[in-house]
VEXMAR-493839 format. One record per atom (N, C-alpha, C): residue number from 1; residue in one letter; atom name; x, y, z. Coordinates in steps of 0.05 Angstrom, whole numbers, padded with zeros to 5 digits. Atoms other than C-alpha are relative to their C-alpha. Layout:
> pos, code, site, u, v, w
> NUM, a, CA, X, Y, Z
...
This chain:
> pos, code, site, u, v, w
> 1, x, N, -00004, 00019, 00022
> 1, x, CA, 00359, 00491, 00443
> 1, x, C, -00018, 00008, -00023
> 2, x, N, 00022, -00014, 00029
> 2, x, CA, 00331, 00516, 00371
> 2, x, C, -00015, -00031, -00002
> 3, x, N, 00015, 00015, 00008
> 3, x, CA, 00272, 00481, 00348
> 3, x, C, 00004, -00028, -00015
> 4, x, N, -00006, 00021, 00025
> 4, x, CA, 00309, 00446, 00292
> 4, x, C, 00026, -00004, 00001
> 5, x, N, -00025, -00002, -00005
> 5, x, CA, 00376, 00421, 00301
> 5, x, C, 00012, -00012, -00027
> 6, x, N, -00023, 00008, 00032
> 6, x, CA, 00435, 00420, 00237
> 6, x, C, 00012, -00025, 00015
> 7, x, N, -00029, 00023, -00008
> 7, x, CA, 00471, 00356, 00245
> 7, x, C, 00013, -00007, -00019
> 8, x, N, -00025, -00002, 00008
> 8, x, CA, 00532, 00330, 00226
> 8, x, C, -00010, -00025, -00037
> 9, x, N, 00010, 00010, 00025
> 9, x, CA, 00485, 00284, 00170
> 9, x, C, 00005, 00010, -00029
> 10, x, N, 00009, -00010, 00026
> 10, x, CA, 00497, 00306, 00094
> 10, x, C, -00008, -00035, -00020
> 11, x, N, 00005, 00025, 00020
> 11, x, CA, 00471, 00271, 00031
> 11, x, C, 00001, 00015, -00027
> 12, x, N, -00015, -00009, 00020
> 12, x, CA, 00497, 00274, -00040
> 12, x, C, -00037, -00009, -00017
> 13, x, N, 00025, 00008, 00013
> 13, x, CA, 00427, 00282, -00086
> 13, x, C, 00015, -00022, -00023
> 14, x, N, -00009, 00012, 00014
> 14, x, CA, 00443, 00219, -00134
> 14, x, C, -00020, -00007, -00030
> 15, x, N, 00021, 00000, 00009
> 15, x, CA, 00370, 00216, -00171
> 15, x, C, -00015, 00025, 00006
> 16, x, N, 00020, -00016, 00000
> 16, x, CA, 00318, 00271, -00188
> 16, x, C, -00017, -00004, -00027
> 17, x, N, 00014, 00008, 00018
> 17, x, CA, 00255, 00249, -00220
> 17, x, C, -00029, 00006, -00002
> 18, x, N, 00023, -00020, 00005
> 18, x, CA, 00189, 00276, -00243
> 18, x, C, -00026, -00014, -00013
> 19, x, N, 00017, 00024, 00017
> 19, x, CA, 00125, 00232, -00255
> 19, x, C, -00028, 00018, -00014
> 20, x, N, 00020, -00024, 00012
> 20, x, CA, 00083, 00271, -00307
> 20, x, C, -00029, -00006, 00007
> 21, x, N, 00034, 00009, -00002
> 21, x, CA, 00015, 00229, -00304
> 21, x, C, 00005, -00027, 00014
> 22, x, N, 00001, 00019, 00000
> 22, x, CA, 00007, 00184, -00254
> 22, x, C, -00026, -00014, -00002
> 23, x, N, 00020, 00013, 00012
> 23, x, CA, -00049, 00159, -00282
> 23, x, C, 00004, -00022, -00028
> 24, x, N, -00013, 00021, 00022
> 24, x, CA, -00008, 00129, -00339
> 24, x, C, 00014, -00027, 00005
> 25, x, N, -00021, 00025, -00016
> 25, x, CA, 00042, 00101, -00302
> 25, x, C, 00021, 00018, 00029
> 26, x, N, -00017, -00006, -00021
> 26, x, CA, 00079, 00111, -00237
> 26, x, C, 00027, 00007, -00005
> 27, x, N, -00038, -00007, 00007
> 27, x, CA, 00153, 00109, -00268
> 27, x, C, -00001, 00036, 00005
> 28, x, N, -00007, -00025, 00002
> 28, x, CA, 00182, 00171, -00262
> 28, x, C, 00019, 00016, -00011
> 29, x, N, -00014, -00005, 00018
> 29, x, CA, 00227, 00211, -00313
> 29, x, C, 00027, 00010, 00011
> 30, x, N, -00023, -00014, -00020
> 30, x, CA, 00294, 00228, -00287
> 30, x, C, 00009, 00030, -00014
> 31, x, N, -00001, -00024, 00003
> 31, x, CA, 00316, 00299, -00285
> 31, x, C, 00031, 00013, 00010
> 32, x, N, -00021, -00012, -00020
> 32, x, CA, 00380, 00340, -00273
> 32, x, C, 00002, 00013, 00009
> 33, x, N, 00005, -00025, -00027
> 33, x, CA, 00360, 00397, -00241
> 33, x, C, -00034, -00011, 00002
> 34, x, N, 00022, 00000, -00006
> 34, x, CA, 00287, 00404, -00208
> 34, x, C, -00012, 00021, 00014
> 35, x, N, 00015, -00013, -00007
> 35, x, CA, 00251, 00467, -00199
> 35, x, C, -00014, -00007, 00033
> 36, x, N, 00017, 00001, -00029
> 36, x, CA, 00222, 00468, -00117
> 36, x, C, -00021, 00023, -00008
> 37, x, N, 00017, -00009, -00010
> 37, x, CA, 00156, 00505, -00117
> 37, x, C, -00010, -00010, 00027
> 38, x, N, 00010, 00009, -00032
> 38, x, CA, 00112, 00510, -00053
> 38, x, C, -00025, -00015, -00010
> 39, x, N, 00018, 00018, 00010
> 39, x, CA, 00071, 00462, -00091
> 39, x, C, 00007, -00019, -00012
> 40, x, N, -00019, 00028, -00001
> 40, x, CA, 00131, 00412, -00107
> 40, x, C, 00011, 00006, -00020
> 41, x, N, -00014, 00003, 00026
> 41, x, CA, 00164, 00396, -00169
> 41, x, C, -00023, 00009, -00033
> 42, x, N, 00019, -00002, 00024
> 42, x, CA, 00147, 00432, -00228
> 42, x, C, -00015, -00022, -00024
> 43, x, N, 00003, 00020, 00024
> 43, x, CA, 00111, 00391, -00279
> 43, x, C, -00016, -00041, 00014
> 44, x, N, 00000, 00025, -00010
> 44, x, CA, 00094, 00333, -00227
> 44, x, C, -00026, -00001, 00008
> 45, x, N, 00028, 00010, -00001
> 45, x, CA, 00031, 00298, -00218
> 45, x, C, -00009, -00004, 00029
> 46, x, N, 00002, 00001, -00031
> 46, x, CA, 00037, 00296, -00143
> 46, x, C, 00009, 00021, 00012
> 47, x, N, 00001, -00031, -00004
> 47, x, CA, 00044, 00369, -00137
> 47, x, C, -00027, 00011, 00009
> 48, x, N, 00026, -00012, 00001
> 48, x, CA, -00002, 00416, -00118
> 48, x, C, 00005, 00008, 00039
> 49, x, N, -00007, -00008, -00028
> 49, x, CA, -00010, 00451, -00047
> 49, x, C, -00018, -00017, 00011
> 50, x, N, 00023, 00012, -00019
> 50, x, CA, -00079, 00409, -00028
> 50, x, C, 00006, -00032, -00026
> 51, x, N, -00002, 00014, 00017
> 51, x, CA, -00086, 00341, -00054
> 51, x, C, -00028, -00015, 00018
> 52, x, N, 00021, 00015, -00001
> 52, x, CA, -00154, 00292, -00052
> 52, x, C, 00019, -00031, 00026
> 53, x, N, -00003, 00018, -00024
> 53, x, CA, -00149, 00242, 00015
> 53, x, C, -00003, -00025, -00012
> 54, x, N, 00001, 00026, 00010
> 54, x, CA, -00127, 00175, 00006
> 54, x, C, -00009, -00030, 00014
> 55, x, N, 00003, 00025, -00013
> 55, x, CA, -00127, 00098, 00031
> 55, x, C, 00019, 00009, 00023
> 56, x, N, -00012, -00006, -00019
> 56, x, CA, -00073, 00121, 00078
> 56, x, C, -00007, 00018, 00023
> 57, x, N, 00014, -00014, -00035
> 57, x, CA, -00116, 00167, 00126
> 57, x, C, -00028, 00005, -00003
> 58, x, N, 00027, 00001, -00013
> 58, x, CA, -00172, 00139, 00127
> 58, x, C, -00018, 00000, 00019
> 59, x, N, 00016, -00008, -00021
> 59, x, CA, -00179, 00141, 00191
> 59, x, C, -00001, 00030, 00018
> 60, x, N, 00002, -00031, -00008
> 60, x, CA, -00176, 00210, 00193
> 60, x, C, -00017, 00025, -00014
> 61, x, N, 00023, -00021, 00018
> 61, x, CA, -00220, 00236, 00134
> 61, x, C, -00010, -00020, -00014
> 62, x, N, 00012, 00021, 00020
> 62, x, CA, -00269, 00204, 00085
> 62, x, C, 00019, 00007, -00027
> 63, x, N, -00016, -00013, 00028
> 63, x, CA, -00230, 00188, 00021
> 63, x, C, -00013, 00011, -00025
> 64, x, N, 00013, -00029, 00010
> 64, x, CA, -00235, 00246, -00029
> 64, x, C, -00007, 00025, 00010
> 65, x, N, -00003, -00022, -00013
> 65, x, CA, -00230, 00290, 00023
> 65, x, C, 00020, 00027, -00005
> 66, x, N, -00021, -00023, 00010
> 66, x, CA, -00186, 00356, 00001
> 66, x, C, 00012, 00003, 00025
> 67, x, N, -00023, -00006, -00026
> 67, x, CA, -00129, 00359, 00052
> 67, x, C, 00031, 00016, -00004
> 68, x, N, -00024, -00004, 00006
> 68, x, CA, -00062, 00390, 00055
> 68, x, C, 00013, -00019, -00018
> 69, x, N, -00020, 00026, 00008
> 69, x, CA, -00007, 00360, 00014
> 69, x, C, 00022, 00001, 00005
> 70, x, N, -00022, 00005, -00022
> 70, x, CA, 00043, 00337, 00052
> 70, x, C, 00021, -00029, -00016
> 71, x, N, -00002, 00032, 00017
> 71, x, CA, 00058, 00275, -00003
> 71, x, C, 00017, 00014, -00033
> 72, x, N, -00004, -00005, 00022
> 72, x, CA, 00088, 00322, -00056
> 72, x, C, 00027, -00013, -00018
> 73, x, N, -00033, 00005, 00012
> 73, x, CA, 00150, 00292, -00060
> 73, x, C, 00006, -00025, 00012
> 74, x, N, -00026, 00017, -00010
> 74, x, CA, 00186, 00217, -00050
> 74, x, C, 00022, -00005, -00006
> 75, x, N, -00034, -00001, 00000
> 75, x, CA, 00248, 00215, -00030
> 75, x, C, 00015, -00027, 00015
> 76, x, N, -00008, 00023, 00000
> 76, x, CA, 00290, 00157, -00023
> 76, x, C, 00024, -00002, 00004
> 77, x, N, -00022, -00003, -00003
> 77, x, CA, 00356, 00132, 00000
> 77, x, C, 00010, -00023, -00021
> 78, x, N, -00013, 00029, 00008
> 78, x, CA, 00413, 00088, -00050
> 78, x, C, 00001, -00022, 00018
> 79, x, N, -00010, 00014, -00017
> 79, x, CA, 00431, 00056, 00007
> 79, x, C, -00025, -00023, -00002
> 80, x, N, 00031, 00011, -00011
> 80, x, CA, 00351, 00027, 00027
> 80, x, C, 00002, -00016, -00028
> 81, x, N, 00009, 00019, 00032
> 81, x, CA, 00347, 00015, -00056
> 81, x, C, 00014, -00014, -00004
> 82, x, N, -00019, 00033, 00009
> 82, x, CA, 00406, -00033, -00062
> 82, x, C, -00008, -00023, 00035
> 83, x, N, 00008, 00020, -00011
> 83, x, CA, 00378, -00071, 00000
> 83, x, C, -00033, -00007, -00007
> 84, x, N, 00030, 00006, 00012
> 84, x, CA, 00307, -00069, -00030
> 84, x, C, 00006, -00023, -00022
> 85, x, N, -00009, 00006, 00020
> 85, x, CA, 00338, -00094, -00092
> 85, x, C, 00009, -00029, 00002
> 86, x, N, -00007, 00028, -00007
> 86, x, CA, 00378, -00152, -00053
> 86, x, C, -00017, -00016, 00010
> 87, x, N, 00011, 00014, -00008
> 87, x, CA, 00321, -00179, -00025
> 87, x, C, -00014, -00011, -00017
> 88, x, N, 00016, 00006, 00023
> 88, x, CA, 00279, -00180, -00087
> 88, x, C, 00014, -00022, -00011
> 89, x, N, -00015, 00007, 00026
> 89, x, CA, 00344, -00216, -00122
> 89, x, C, 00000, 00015, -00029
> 90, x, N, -00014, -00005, 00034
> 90, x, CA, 00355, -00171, -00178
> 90, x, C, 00027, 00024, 00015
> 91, x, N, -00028, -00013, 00004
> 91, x, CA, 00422, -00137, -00188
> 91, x, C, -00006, 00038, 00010
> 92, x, N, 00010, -00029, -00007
> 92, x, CA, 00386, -00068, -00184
> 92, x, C, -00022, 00009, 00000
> 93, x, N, 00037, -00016, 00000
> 93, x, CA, 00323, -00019, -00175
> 93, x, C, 00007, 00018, -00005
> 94, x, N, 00013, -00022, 00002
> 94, x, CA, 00316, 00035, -00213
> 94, x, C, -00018, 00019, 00017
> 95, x, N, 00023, -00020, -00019
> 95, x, CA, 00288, 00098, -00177
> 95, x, C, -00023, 00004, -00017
> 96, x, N, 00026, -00008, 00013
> 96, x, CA, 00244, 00111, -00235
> 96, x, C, -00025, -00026, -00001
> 97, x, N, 00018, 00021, 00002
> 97, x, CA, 00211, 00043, -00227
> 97, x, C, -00023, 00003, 00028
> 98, x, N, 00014, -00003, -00026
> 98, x, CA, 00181, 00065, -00158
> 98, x, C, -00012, 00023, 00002
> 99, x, N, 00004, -00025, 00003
> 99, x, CA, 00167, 00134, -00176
> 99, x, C, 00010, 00020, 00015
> 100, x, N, -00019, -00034, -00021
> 100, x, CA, 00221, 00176, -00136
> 100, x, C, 00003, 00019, -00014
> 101, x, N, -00001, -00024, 00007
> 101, x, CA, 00216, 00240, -00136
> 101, x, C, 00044, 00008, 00009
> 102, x, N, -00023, -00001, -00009
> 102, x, CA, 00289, 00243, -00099
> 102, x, C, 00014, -00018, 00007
> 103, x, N, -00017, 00019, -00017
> 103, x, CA, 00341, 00196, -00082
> 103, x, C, 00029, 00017, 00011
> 104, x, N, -00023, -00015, -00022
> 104, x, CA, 00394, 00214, -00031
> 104, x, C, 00022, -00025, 00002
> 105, x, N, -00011, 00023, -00007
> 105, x, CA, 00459, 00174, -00013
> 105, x, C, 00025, 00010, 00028
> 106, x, N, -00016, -00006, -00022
> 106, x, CA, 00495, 00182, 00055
> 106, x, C, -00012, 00004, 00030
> 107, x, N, 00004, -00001, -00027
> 107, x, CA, 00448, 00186, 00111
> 107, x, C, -00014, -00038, 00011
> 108, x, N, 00009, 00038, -00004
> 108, x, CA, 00439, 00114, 00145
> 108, x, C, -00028, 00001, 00011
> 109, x, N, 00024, 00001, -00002
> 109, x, CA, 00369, 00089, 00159
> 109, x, C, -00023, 00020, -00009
> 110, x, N, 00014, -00024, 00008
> 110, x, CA, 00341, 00150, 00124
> 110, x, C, -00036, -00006, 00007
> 111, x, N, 00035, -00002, -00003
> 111, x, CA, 00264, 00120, 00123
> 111, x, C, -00014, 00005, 00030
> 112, x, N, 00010, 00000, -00037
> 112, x, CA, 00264, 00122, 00204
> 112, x, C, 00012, 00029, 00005
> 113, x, N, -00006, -00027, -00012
> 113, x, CA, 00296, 00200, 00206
> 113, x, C, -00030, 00009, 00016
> 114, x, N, 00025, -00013, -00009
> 114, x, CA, 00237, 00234, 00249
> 114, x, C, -00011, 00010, -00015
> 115, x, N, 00017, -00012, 00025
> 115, x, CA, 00179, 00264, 00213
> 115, x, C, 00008, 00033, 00017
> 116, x, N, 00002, -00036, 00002
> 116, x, CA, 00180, 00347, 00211
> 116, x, C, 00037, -00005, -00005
> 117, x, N, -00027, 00002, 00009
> 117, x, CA, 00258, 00332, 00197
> 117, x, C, 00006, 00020, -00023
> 118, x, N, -00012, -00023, 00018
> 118, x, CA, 00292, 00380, 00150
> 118, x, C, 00027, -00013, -00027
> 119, x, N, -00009, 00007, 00012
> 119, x, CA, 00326, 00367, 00087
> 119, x, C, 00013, 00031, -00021
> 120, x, N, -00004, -00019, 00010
> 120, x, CA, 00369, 00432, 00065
> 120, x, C, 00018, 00002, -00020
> 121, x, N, -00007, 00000, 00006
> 121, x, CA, 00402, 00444, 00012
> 121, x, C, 00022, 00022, -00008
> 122, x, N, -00024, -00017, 00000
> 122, x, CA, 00471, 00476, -00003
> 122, x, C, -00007, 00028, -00016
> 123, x, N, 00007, -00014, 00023
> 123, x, CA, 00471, 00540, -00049
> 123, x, C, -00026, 00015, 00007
> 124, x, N, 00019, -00020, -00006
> 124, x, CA, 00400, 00572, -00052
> 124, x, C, -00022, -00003, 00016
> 125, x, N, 00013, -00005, -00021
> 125, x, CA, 00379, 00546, 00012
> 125, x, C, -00030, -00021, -00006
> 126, x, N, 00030, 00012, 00001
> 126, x, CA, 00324, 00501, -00013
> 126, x, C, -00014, -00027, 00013
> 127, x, N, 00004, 00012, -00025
> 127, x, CA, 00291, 00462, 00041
> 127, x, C, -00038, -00016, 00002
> 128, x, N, 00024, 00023, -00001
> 128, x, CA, 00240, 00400, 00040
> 128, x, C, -00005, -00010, 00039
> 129, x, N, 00019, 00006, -00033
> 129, x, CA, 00196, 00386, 00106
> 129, x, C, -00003, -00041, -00006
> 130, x, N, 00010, 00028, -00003
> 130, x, CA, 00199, 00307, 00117
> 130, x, C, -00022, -00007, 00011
> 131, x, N, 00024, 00006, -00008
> 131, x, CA, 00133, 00277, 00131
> 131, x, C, -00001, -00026, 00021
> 132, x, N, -00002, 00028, -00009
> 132, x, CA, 00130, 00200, 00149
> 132, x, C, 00005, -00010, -00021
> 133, x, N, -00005, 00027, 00020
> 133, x, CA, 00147, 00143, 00122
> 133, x, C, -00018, -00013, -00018
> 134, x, N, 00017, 00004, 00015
> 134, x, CA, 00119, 00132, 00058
> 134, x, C, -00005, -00043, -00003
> 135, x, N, 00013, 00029, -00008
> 135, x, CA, 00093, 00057, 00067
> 135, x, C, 00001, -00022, -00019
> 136, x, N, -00005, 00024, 00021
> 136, x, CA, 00106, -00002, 00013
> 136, x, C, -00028, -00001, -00006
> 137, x, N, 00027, 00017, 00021
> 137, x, CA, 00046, -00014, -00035
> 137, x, C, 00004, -00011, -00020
> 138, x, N, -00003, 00021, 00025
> 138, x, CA, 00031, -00054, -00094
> 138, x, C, -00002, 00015, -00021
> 139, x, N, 00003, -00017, 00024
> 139, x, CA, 00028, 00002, -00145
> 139, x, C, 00034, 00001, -00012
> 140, x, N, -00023, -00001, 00016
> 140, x, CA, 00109, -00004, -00165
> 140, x, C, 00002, -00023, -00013
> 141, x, N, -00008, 00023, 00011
> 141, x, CA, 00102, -00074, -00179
> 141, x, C, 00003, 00004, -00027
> 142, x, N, 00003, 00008, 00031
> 142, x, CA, 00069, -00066, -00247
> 142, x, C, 00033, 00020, -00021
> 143, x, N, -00028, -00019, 00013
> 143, x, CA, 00129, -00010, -00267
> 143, x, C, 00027, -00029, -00005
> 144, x, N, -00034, 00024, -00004
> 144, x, CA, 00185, -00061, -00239
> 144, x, C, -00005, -00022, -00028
> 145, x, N, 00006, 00030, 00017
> 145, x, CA, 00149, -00123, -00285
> 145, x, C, 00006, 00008, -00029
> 146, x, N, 00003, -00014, 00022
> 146, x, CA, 00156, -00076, -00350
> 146, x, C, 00039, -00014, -00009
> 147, x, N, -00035, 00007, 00006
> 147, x, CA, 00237, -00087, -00338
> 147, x, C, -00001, -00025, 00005
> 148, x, N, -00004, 00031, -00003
> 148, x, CA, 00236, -00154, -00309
> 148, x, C, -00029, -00023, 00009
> 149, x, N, 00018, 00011, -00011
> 149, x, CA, 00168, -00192, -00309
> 149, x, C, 00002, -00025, 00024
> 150, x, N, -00011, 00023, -00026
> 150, x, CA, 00154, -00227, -00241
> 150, x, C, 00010, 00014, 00017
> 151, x, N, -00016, -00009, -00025
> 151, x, CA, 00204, -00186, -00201
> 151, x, C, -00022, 00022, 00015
> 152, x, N, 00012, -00015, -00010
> 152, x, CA, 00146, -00137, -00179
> 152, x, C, -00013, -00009, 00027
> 153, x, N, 00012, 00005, -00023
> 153, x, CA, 00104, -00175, -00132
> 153, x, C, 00020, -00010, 00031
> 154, x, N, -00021, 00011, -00025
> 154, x, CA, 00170, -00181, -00089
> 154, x, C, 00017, 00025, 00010
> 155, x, N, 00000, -00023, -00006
> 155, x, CA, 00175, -00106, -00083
> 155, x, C, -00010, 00013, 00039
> 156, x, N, 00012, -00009, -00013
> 156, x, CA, 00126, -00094, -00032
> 156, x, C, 00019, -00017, 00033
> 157, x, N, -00019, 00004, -00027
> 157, x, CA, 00165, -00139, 00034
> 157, x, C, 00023, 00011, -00005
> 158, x, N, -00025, -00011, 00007
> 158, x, CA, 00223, -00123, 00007
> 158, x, C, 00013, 00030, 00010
> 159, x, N, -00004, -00032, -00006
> 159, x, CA, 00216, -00045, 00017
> 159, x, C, -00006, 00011, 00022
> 160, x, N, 00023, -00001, -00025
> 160, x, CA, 00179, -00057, 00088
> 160, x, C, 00029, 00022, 00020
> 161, x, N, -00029, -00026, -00010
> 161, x, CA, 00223, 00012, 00127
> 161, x, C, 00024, 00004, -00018
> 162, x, N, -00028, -00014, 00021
> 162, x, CA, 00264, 00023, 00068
> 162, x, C, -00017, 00017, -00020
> 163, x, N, -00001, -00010, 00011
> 163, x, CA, 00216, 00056, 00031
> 163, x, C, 00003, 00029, -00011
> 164, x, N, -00018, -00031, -00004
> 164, x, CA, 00246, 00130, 00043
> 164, x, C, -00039, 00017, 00010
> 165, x, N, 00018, -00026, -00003
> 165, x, CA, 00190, 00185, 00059
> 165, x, C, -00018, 00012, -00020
> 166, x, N, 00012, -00019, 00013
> 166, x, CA, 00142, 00234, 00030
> 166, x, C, 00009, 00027, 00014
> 167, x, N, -00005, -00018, -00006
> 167, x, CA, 00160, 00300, 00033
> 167, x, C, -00016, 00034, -00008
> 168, x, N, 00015, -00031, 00013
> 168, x, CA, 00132, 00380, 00019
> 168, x, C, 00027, 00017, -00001
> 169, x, N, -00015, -00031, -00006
> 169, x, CA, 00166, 00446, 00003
> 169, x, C, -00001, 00015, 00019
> 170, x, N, -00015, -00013, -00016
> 170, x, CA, 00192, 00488, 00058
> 170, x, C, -00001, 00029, -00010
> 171, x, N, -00005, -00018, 00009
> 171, x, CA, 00229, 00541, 00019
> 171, x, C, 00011, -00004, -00029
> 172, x, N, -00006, 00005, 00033
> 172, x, CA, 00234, 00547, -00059
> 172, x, C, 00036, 00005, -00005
> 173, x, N, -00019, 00002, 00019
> 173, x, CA, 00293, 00537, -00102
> 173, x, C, 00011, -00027, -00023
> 174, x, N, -00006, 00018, 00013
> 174, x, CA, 00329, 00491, -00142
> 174, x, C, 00020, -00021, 00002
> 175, x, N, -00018, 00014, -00013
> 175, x, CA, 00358, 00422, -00135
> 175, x, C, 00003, -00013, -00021
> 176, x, N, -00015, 00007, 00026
> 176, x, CA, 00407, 00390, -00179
> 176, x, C, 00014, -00021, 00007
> 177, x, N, -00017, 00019, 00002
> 177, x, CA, 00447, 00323, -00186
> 177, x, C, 00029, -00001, 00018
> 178, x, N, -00027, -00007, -00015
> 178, x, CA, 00507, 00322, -00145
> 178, x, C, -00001, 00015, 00021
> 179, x, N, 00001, -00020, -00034
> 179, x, CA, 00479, 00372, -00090
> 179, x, C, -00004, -00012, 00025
> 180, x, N, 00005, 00005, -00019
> 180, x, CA, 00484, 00369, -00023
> 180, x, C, -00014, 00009, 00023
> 181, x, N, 00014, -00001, -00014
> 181, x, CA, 00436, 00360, 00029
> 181, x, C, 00012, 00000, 00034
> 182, x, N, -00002, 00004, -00026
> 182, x, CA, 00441, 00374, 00101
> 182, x, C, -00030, -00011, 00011
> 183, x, N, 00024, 00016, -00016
> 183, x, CA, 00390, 00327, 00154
> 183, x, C, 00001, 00031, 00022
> 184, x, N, 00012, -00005, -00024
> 184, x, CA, 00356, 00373, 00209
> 184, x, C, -00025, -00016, 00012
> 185, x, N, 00015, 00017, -00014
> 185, x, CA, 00322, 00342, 00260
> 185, x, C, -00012, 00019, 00030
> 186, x, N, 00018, -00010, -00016
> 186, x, CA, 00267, 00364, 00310
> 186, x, C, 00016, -00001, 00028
> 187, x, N, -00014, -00003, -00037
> 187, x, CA, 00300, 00381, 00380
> 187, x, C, -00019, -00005, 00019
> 188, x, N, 00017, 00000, -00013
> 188, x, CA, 00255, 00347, 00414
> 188, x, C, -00001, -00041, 00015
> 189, x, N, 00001, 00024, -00007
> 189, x, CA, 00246, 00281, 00459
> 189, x, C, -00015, -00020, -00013
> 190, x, N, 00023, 00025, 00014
> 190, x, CA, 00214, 00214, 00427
> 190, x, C, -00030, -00001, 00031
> 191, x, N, 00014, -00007, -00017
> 191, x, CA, 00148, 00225, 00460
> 191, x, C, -00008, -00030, 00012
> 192, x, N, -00009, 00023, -00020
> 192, x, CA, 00143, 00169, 00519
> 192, x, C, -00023, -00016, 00006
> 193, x, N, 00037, 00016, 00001
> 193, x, CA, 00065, 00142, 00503
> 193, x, C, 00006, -00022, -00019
> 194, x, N, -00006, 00011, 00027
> 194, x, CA, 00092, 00116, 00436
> 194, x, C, -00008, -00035, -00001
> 195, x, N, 00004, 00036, -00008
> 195, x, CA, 00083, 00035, 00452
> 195, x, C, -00031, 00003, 00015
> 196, x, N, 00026, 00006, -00009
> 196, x, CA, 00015, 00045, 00491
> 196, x, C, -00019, 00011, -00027
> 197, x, N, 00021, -00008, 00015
> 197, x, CA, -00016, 00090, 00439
> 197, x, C, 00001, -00023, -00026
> 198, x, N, 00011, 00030, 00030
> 198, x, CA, -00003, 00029, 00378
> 198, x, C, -00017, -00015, 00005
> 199, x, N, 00021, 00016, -00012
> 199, x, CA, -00043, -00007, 00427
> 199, x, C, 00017, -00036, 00006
């Protein structure tokens, strides 16, 4: 059995978006094509091959720690964002209000695919490494409140396993509006500790 198995999953890219400074603001600019380097999306502020350690593994380095970056890219499903969206009560969510780097539409439950998962694309082969599940925080609210003040602080339950992944480059090329993605997935058993080690 190969390492990485093709399955019968595709997804139609429907969003591609590019956040220049997030130090300005989280939104993110939408894009119709998007350059893949092995350091993410050209031009993107969450690029880079190493990136400074955050609140999210802290228990694994002090933060400010220089670590891989494994965070270059989120990617997101329509599907997840129109139930994010219904729970909040508004009509819709912008991807650029959350700062996606990608939105996808056709694979169900996308934020629970396995991590090392595969995301390939048709054409020149260009292929994103899924990480984990990128985690709901309070940094989209202030974006969301810009369009509808108030609807932000109803972001964060709302998105709790819907909020799609972080992802890295794989193998370079370019991804464009309308392309399609094939899911690979790790050939490998759900390892059988999983419930003791949460504690």
């Amino acid at each position: 059995m190969p390492a990485l198995i093709p399955t019968e999953f595709t997804a139609t890219i429907v969003y591609l978006g590019r956040t220049p400074d997030r130090d300005a603001t989280l939104m993110s600019e939408p894009l119709t094509e998007a350059r893949l380097t092995f350091a993410g999306i050209e031009g993107e502020a969450h690029g880079g091959l190493t990136r400074p350690s955050c609140a999210r593994v802290t228990s694994q380095h002090p933060k400010g720690t220089t670590i891989r970056n494994t965070r270059q890219l989120s990617v997101m499903s329509q599907e997840e964002l129109d139930l994010i969206a219904g729970d909040m009560g508004v009509g819709a969510l912008g991807p650029e209000f959350v700062g996606a780097s990608l939105v996808i539409k056709g694979i169900p439950d996308f934020t629970l695919v396995p991590p090392s998962s595969r995301l390939q694309a048709d054409g020149d082969g260009a292929t994103l490494i899924l990480d984990m599940e990128n985690r709901p925080c309070h940094l989209p609210a202030k974006p969301i409140d810009t369009h509808g003040p108030g609807q932000g602080r109803a972001f964060k339950a709302a998105a709790k396993n819907r909020r799609g992944v972080t992802a890295s480059v794989e193998r370079e090329g370019t991804l464009s509006l309308g392309q399609t993605l094939r899911l690979h997935i790790p050939g490998q058993p759900v390892w059988p500790h999983l419930d003791h080690a949460r504690g």
